[in-house]
N, C-alpha and C positions, 0 to 999 in steps of 0.2 A: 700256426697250429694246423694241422694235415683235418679234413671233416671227409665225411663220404655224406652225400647228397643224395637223398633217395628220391626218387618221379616216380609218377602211377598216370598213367597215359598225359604223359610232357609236363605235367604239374607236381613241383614240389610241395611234397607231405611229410618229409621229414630231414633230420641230419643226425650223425653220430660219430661216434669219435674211431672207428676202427670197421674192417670191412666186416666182419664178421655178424657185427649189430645190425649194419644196415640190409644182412642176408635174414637175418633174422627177422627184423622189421617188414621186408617183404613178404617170408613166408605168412607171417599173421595176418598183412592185409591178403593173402592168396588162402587163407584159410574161410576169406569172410566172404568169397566167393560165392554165389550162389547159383546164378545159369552158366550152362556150361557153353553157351555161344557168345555170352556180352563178358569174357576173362580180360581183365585191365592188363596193360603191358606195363612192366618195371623196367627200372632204369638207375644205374648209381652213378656218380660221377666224381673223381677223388680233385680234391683242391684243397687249395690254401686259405683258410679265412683269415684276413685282414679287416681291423676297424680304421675307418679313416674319419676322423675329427675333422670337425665344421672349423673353416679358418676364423679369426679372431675378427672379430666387430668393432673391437676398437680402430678409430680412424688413425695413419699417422700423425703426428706432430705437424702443425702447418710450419712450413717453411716462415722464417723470417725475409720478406726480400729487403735490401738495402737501395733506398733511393740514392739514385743517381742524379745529381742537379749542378 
């Protein structure tokens, strides 16, 4: 599934599913603006999110060894 990845000076604050959200999403934190010299810089970045599952905790099966005598 494609996300766009929103930053507000190098820290994500947000994700959304399509670019136009995440244009959207920045204009609102640039409305909440307040001095005109300390303006946060935006940033989107498009990817793939992937979940990756924890591998299983179960141990395998101990081998049986056969004595040799």
């Amino acid at each position: 599934m494609k996300r766009f990845y929103v930053f507000k000076d190098g820290t994500q604050v947000g994700s959304t599913a399509s670019k136009e959200q995440a244009i959207r999403m920045i204009r609102l934190y640039q409305e909440q603006e307040t001095h005109p010299f300390l303006k946060a810089e935006f940033s989107v970045i498009a990817g793939e999110e992937e979940f990756i599952s924890y591998p299983s905790r179960r141990k395998p099966p101990a081998k049986k060894r056969s004595a040799e005598r």
